[in-house]
BALOBA-1460 file (C-alpha; in Angstrom, 3 decimals):
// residues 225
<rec num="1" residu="x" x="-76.590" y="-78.076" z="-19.243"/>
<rec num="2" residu="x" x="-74.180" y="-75.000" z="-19.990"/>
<rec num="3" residu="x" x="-74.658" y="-72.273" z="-17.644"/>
<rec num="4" residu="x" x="-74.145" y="-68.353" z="-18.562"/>
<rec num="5" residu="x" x="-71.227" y="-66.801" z="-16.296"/>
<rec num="6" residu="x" x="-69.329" y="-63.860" z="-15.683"/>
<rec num="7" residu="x" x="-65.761" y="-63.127" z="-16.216"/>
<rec num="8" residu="x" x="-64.167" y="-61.810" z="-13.336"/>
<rec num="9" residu="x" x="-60.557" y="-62.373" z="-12.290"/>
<rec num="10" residu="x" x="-61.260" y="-62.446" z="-8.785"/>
<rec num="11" residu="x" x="-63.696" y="-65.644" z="-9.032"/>
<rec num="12" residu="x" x="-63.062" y="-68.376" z="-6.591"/>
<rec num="13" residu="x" x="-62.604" y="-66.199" z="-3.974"/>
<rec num="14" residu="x" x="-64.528" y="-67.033" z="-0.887"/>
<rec num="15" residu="x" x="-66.333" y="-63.409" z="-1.178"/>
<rec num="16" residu="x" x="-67.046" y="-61.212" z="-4.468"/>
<rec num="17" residu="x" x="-67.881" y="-57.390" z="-3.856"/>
<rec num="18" residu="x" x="-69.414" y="-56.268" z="-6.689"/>
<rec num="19" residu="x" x="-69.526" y="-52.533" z="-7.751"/>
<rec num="20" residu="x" x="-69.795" y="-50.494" z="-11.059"/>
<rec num="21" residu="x" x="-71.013" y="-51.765" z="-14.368"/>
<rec num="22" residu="x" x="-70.948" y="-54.882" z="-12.792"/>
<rec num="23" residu="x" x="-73.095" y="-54.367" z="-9.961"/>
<rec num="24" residu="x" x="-75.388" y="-52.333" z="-12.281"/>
<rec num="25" residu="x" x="-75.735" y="-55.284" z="-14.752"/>
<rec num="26" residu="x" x="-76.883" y="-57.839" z="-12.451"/>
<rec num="27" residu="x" x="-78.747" y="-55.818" z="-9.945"/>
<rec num="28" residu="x" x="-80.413" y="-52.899" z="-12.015"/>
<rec num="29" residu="x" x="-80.602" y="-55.278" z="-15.642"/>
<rec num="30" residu="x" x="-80.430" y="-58.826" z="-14.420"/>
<rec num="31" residu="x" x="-82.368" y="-57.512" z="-11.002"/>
<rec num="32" residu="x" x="-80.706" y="-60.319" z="-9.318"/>
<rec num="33" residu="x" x="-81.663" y="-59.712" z="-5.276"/>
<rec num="34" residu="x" x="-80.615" y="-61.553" z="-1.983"/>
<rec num="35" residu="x" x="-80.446" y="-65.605" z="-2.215"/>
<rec num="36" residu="x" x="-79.958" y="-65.688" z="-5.879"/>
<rec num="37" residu="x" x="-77.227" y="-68.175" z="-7.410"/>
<rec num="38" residu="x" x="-75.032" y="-66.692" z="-10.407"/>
<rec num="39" residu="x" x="-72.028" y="-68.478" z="-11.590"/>
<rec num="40" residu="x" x="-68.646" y="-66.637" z="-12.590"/>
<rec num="41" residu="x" x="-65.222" y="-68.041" z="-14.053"/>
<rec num="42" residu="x" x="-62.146" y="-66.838" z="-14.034"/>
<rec num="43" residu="x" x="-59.886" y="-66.011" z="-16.821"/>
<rec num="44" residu="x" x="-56.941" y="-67.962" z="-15.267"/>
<rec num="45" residu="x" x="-58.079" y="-71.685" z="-14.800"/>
<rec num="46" residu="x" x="-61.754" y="-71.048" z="-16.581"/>
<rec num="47" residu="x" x="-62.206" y="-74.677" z="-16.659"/>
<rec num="48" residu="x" x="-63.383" y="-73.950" z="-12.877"/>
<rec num="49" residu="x" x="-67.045" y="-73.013" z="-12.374"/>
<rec num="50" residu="x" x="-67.703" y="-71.167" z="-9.279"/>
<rec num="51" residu="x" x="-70.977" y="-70.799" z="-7.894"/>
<rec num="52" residu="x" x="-72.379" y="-68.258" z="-5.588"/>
<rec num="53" residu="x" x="-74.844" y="-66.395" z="-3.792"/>
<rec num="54" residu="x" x="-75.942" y="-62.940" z="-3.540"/>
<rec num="55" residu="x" x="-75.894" y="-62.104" z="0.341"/>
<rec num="56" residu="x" x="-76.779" y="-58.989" z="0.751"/>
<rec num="57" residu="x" x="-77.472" y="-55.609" z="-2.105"/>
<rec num="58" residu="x" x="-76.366" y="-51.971" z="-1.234"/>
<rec num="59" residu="x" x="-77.644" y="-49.205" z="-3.671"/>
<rec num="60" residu="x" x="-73.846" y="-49.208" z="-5.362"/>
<rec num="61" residu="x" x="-72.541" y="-52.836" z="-3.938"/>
<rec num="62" residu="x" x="-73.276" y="-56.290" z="-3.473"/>
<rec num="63" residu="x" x="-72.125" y="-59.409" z="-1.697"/>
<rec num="64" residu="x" x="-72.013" y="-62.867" z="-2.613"/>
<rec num="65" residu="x" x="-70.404" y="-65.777" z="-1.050"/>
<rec num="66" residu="x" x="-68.561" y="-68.845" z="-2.764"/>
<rec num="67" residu="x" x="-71.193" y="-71.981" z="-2.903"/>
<rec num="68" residu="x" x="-68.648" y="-73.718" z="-4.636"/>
<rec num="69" residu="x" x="-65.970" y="-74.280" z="-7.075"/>
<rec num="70" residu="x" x="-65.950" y="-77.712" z="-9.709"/>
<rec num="71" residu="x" x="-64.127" y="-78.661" z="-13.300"/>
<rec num="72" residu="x" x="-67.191" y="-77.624" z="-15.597"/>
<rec num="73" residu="x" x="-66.131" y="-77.869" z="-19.358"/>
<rec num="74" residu="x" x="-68.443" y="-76.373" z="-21.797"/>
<rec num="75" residu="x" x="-67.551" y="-76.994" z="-25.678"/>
<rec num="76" residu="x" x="-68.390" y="-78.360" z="-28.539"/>
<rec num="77" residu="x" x="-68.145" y="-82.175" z="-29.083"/>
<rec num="78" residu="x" x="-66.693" y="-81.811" z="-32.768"/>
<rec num="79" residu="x" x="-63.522" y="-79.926" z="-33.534"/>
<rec num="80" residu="x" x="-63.417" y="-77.442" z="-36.548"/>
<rec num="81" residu="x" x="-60.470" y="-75.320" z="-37.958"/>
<rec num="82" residu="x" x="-61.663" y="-72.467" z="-40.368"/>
<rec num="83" residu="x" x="-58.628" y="-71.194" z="-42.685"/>
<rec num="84" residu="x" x="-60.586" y="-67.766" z="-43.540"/>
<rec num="85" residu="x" x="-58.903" y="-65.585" z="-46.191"/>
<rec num="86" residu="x" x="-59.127" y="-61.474" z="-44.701"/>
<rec num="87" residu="x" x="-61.439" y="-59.906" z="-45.764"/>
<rec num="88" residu="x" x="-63.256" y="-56.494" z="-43.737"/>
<rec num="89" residu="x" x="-62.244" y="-56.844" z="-40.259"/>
<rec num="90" residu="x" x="-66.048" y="-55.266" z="-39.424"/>
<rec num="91" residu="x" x="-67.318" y="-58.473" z="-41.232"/>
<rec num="92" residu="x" x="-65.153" y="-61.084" z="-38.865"/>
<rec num="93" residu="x" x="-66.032" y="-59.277" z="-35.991"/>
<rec num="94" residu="x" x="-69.863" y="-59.539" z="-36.445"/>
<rec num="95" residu="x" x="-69.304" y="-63.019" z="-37.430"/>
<rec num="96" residu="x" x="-67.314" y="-63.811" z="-34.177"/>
<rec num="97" residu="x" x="-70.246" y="-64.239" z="-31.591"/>
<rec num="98" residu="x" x="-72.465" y="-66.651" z="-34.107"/>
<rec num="99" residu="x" x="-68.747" y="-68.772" z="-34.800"/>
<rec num="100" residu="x" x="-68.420" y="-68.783" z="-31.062"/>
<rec num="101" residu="x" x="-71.995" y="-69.985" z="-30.044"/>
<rec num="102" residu="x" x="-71.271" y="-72.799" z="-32.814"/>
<rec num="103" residu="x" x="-67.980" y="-74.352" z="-31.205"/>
<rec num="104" residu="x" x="-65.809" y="-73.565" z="-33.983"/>
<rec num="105" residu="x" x="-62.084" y="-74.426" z="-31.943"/>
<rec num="106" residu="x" x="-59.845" y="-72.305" z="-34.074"/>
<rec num="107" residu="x" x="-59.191" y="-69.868" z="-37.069"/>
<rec num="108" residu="x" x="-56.732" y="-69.454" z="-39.019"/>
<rec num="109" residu="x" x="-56.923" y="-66.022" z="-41.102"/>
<rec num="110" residu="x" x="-54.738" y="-66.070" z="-44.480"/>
<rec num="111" residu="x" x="-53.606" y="-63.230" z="-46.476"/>
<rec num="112" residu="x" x="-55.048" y="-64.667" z="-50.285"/>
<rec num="113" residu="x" x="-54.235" y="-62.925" z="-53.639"/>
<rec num="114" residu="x" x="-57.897" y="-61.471" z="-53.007"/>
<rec num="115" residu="x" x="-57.347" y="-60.393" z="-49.630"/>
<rec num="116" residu="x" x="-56.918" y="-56.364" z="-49.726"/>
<rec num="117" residu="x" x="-53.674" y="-55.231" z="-47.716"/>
<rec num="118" residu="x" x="-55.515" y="-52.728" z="-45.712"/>
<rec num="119" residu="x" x="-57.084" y="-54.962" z="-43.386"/>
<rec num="120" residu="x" x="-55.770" y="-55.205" z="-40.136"/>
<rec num="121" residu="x" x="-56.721" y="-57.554" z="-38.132"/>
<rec num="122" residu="x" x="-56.917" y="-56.903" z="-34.081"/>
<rec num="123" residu="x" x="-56.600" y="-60.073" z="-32.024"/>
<rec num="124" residu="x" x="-57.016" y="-58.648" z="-28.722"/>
<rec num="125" residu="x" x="-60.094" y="-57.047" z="-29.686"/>
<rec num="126" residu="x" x="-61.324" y="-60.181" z="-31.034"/>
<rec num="127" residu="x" x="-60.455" y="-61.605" z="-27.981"/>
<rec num="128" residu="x" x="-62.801" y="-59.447" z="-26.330"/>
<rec num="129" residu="x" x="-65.981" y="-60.034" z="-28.192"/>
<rec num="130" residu="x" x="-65.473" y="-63.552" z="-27.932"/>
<rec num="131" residu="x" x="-65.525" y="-63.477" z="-24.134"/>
<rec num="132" residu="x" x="-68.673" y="-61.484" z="-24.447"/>
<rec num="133" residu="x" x="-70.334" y="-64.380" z="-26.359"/>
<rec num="134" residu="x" x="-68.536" y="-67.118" z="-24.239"/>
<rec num="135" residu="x" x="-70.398" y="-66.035" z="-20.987"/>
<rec num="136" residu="x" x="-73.739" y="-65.525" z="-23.053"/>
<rec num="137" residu="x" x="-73.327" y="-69.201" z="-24.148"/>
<rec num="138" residu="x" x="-71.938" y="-71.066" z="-21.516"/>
<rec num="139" residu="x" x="-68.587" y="-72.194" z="-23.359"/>
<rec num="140" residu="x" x="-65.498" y="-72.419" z="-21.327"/>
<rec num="141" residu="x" x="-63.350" y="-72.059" z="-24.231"/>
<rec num="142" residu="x" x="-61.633" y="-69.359" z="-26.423"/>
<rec num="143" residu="x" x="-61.473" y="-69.617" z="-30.131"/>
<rec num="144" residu="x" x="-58.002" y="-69.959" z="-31.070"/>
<rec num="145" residu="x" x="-56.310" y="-67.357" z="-33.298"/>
<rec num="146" residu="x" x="-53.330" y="-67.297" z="-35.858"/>
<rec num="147" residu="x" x="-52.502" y="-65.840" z="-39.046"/>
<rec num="148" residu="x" x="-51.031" y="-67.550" z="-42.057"/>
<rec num="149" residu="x" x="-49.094" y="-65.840" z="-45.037"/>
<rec num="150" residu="x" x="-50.565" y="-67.730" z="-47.557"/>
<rec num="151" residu="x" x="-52.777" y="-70.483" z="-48.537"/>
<rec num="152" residu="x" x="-49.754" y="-72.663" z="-49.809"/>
<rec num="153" residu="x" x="-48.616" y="-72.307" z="-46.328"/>
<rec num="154" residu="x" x="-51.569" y="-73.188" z="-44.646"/>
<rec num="155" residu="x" x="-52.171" y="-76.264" z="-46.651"/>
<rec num="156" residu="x" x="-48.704" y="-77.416" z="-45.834"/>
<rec num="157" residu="x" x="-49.138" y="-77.119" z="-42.014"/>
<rec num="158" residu="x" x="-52.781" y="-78.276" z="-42.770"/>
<rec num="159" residu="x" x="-52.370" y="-80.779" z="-45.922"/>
<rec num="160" residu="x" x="-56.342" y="-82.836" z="-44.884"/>
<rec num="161" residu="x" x="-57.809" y="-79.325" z="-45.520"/>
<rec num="162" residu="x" x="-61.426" y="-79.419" z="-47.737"/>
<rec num="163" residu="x" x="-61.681" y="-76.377" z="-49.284"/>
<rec num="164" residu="x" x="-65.344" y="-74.505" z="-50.246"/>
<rec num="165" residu="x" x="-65.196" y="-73.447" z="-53.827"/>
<rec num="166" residu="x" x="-67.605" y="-72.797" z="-56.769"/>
<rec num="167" residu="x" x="-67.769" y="-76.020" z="-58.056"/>
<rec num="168" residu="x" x="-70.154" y="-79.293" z="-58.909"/>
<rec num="169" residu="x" x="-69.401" y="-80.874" z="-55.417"/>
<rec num="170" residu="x" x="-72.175" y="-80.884" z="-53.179"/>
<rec num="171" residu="x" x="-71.404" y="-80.818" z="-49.579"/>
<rec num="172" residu="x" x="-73.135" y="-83.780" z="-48.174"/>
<rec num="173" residu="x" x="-71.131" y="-86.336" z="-46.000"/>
<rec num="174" residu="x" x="-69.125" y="-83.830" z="-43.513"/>
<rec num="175" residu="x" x="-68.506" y="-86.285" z="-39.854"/>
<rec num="176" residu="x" x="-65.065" y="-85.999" z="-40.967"/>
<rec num="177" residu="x" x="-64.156" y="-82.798" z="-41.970"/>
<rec num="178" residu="x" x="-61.904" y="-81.384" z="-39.333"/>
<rec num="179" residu="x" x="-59.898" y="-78.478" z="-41.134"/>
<rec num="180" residu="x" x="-61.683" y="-75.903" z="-44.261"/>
<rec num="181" residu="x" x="-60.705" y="-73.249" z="-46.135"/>
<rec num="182" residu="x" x="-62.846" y="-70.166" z="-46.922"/>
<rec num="183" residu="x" x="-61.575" y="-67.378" z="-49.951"/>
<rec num="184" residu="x" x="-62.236" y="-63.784" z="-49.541"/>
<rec num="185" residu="x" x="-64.801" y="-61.751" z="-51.669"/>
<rec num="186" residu="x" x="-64.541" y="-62.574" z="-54.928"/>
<rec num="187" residu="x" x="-63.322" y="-66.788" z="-54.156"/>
<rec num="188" residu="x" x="-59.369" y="-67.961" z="-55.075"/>
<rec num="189" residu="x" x="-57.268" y="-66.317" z="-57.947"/>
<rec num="190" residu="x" x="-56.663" y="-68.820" z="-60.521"/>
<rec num="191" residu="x" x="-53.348" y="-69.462" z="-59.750"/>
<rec num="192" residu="x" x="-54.698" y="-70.330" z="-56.489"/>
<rec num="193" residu="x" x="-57.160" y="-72.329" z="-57.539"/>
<rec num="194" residu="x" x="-54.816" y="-74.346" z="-59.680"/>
<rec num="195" residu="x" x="-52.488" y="-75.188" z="-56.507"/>
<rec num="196" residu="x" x="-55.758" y="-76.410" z="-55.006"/>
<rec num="197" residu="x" x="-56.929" y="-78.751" z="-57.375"/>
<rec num="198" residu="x" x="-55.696" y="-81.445" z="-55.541"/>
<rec num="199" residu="x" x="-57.570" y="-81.168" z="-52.457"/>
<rec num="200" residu="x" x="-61.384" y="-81.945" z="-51.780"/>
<rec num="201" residu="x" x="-63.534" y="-79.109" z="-53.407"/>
<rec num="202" residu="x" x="-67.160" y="-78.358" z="-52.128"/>
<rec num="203" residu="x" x="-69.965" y="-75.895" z="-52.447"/>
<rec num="204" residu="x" x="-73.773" y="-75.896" z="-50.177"/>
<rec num="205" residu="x" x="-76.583" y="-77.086" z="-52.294"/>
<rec num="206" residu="x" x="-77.965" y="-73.329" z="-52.956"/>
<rec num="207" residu="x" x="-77.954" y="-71.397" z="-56.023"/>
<rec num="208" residu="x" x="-77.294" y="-68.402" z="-54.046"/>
<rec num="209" residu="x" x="-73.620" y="-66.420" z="-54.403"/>
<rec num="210" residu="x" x="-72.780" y="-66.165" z="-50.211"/>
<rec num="211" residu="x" x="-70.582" y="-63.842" z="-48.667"/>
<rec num="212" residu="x" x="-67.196" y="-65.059" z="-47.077"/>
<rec num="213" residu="x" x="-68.922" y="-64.145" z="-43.431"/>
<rec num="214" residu="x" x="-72.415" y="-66.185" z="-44.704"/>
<rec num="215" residu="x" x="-70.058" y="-68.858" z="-46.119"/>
<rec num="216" residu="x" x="-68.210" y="-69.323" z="-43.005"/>
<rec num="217" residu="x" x="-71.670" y="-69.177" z="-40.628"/>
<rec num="218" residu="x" x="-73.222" y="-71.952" z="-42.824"/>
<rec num="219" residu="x" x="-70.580" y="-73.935" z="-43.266"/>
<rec num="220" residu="x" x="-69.430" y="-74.361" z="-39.556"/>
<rec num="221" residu="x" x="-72.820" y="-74.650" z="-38.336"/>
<rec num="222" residu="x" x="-73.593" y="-77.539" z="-40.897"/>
<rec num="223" residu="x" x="-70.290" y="-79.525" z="-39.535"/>
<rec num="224" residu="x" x="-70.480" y="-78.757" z="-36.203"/>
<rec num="225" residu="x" x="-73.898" y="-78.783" z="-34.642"/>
């Protein structure tokens, strides 16, 4: 069963003090009180689940002592790669937390003929909201993060890509898709499209025009869980 945590670099210790936002979160939100078990990883070595137990609660502190420390993995049993041409980084970002919850392992965001220049994309940041969602959910992992120049480029580093298009193809068999690609608003330039002729094509079975963020959500969610 995957259990919420908190981050907190000083996890595994054999005593947490908790103050600030913290303490106010679990104490005055969560009202966690004396005896309670809450479980917290640590950024370094996450794979670790430590256990513990709230001792004793001051109006602006609290005490809990370690229970215990194991190896407890939470992820997602299939592996996904999403090549995701930029588009608005306000649209990733609200798409983040729903692509985390889902297991997607890794994204790769190209710059497309579509993409517009402007967008810059903040990893840290991303970072960030990810490890929000992570200790809502229970997963132990980060989504991974690169950039790629092009799509050319990505399909070379990536050549077993499928790639989600307006076309006849119906998605309906996906066990083995491992890698897709996603356009931007608006789908591939033609010259794009024409380079990708050669690889699998596939649309969902709606009659409905998504959004690269609704694209993305449905897709992963149909592969994955």
């Amino acid at each position: 069963m995957a259990l919420i945590y908190i981050l907190d670099d000083e996890a595994g210790l054999e005593t947490l003090h908790v103050r600030g936002d913290l303490h106010k979160y679990l104490i005055k939100i969560r009202r966690h009180c004396e005896g309670d078990e809450l479980c917290f990883r640590a950024r370094k070595n996450i794979e670790l689940l430590h256990r513990y137990r709230v001792e004793s609660v001051e109006p602006r502190s609290a005490e809990l002592s370690l229970i215990s420390s194991s190896v407890y993995e939470v992820k997602s049993k299939k592996s996904l790669h999403i090549g995701w041409c930029i588009i608005d980084s306000n649209s990733i970002e609200k798409a983040l937390p729903s692509l985390c919850e889902i297991g997607v392992e890794k994204i790769s965001f190209i710059s497309c003929e579509r993409s517009q220049k402007n967008f810059k994309l903040d990893f840290k940041r991303f970072e960030r909201i990810v490890e929000a969602s992570m200790q809502q959910c229970g997963r132990s992992t980060y989504i991974e993060f690169n950039t790629c120049k092009n799509i050319k480029e990505f399909v070379d580093k990536y050549p077993d890509t499928k790639v989600f298009d307006f076309c006849e193809q119906i998605l309906q068999d996906y066990s083995d898709i491992k890698t897709i690609l996603v356009g931007c608003e608006g789908g591939f330039s033609s010259k794009e499209k024409e380079f990708l002729s050669s690889l699998d094509r596939f649309r969902l079975d709606t009659p409905m025009v998504l959004r690269s963020e609704s694209a993305v959500l449905a897709i992963a969610s149909k592969i994955v869980l």
